[in-house]
N, C-alpha and C positions, 0 to 999 in steps of 0.2 A: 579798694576803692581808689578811684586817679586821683589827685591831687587837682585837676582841671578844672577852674572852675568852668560852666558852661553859661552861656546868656539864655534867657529864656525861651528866646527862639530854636539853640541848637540845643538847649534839651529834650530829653525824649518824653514824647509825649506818654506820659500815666496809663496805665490799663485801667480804661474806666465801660468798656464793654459789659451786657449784663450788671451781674451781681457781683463781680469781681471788683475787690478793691484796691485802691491806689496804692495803698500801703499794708503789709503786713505787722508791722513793728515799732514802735514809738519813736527810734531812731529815725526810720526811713519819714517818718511824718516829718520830723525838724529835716530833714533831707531833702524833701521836697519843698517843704515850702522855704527852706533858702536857695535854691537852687532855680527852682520854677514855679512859682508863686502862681504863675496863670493857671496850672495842676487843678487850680479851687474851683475856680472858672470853666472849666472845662467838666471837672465832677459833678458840679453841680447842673452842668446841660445834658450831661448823661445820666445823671440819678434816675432811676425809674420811680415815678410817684404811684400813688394809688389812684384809681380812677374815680374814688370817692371822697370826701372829706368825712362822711361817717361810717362805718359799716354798717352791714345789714340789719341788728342789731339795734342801729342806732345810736351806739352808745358807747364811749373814746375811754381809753386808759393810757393815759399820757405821764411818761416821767420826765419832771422838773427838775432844772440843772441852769439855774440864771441866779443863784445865792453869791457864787462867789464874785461877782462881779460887782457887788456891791459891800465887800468885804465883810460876809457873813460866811464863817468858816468853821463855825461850832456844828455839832452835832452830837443827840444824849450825850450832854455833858461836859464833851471835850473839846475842849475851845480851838483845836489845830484840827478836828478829824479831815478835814478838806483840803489841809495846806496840799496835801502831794497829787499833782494831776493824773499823771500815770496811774496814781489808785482809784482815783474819781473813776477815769475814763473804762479802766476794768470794769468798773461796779455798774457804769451806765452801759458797757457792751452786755454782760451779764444781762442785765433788766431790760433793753428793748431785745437780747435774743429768746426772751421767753415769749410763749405762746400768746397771745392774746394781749399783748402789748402793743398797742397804735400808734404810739411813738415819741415825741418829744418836745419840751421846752426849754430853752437853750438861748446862750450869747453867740456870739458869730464865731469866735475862737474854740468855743466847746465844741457846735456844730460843727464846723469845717475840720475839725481835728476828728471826729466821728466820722462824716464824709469821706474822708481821706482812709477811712480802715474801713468802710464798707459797711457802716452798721447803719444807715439812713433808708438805704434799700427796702421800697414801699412802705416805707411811715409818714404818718402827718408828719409833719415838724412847724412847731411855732415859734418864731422870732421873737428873744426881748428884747425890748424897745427903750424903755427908762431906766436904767440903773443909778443916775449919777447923785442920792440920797442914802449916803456909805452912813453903814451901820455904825452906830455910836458917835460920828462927826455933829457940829452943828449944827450943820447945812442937811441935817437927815432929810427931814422933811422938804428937801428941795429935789423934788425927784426929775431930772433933766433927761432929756433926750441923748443917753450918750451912748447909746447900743444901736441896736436896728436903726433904719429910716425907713419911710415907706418906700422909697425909691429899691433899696438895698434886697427889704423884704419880695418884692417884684422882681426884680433881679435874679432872686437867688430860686423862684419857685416855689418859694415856702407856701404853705397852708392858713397862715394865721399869724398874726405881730400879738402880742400880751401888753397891756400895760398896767404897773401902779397906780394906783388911783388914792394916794392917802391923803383926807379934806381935815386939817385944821382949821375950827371955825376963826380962831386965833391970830390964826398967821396968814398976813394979807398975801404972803407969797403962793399959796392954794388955788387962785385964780388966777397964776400962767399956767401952771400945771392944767388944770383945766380948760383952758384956753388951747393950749398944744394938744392936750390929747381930744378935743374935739375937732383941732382940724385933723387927725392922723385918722380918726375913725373916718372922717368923710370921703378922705383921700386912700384912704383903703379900702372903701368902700365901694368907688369910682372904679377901683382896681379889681373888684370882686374878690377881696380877701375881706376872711373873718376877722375885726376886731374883739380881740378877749381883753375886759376890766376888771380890774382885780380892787378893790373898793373897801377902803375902810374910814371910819371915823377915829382919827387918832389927835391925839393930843401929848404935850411932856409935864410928865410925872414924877418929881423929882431931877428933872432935868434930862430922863433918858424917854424916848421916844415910846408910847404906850397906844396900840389899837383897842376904841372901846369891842369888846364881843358882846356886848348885851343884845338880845333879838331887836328893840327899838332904834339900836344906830346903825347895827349892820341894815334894818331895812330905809332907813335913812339915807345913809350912801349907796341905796342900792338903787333908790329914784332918782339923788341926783348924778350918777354915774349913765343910766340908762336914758337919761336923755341929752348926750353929750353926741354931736354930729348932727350934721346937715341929712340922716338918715340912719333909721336903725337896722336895714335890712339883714345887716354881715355882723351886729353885736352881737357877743355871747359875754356872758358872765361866768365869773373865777371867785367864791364866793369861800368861806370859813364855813365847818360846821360849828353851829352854837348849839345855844336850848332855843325850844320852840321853832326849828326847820318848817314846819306846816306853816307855820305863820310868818315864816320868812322868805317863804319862797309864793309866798301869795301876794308876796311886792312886784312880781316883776312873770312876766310872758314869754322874755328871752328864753334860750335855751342857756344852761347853766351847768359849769362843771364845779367839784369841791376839790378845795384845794386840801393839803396831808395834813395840818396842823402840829403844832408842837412834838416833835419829835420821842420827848422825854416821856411822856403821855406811856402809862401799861399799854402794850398791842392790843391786849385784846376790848380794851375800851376803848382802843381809835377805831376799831376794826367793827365795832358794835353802832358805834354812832354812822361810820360809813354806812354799814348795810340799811340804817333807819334812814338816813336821808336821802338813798340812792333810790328808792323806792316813790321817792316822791314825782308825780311827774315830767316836771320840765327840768328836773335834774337830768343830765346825761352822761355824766361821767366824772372822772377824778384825773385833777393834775397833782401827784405826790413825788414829791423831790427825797427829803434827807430819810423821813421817814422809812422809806424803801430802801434808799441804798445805804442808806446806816443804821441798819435795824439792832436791837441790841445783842442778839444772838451772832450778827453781822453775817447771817445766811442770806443774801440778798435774794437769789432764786424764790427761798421759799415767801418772802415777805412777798416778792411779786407777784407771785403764783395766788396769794393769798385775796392781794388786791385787783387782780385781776377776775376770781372766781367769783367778787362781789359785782362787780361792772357786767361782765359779759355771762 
């Protein structure tokens, strides 16, 4: 390798034709993007998208990967399993190159590091938008716009922005949050992008930050979330499976995906509760992050393969 460094301009521009990716290597990632940063910018105009945002089907299997960005690094049990990206980013190449996998949700640095190796190529991808309510901090529940923008998400072609949506009836800080993310839904809406809310009633329990699950408050935050914007034509919902799904999902018309839950959870009773809720109408599908790629066999393929057989 020369020792040169190059400016943006006399670097060589990325192979971003087809399905061919910028980077083979983890190395060549940090390679590009100190060398030629524009590399992002350019992949991302030649990404080929889907010409859909659902398949035929109807119905999305999307894995989540915007935890750590809010310094949530645990997984069954071990509280580092996420520290190493390079292992992350294995585990999520592994899981959107399985069959029947629609693609992803992500911070701008996962993404673009994905992007950059080719694994984006005809997947949805959704943008997170809030992270800045760092797991275990004070300020948890201050979930701030420090990820996506809508301008950024437009930019980049993405499918869809995600947002937190956690309402403390509590804490008067609940109504910026809600404030923000109902201008983002509006202004993304403007843009013809799906906003996805992800909605809970949480409160602190002992001082550490606690989502009610009960069917009464998940459908509680799920009225006041769905009429947040100046229009709901592009919202969807990112919902928990609880008890009583039939009655929880009679809150609301949107289309709605479920989110993996507790990782720690036996497989085959997350796997059990999916199949029951995915059955339900305006369900359409699952956004599953650690669950999938930290399963506790740590066969990733097969978890995928598994959550995938239930969606499609």
């Amino acid at each position: 390798m020369s020792d040169t460094v190059l400016s943006p301009t006399e670097a060589p521009a990325p192979d971003t034709h087809g399905s061919r990716p910028v980077c083979t290597t983890y190395a060549e990632v940090t390679e590009v993007r100190s060398r030629d940063p524009q590399a992002i910018r350019r992949a991302l105009a030649a990404r080929r998208r889907r010409p859909a945002f659902l398949p035929e089907d109807g119905r999305l299997m999307l894995v989540a990967a915007d935890h750590p960005a809010r310094g949530a690094l645990s997984a069954q049990g071990r509280p580092a399993a996420m520290n190493s990206r390079t292992d992350m980013l294995d585990r999520l190449r592994t899981a959107l190159a399985r069959p029947g996998v629609d693609g992803l949700l992500a911070t701008a640095d996962i993404a673009e590091d994905l992007l950059l190796l080719g694994a984006l190529e005809d997947k949805v991808v959704v943008a997170s938008m809030n992270r800045g309510g760092l797991a275990g901090a004070s300020f948890e529940l201050d979930d701030r716009m420090t990820g996506y923008d809508v301008a950024g998400v437009v930019e980049a072609r993405f499918d869809a922005a995600k947002m937190l949506n956690r309402i403390d009836l509590d804490d008067p800080g609940t109504v910026q949050m809600l404030e923000t993310s109902g201008r983002a839904v509006t202004e993304l809406a403007r843009a013809g992008v799906v906003a996805m809310l992800e909605p809970f009633l949480s409160r602190r329990v002992d001082g550490r930050v606690t989502n009610d699950l009960s069917p009464d408050a998940v459908i509680k935050s799920v009225h006041i979330t769905q009429g947040l914007g100046a229009t709901s034509a592009y919202t969807w919902m990112k919902l928990p499976v609880v008890a009583e799904m039939e009655r929880v999902m009679d809150a609301t018309t949107l289309p709605t995906l479920l989110l993996g839950g507790d990782p720690s959870r036996r497989p085959e009773e997350t796997y059990a509760a999916w199949r029951d809720a995915l059955a339900l109408p305006s369900v359409r599908g699952l956004v599953v992050g650690r669950t999938l790629l930290y399963p506790l066999d740590d066969d990733v393929a097969s978890a995928v393969d598994t959550a995938v057989s239930l969606v499609h």
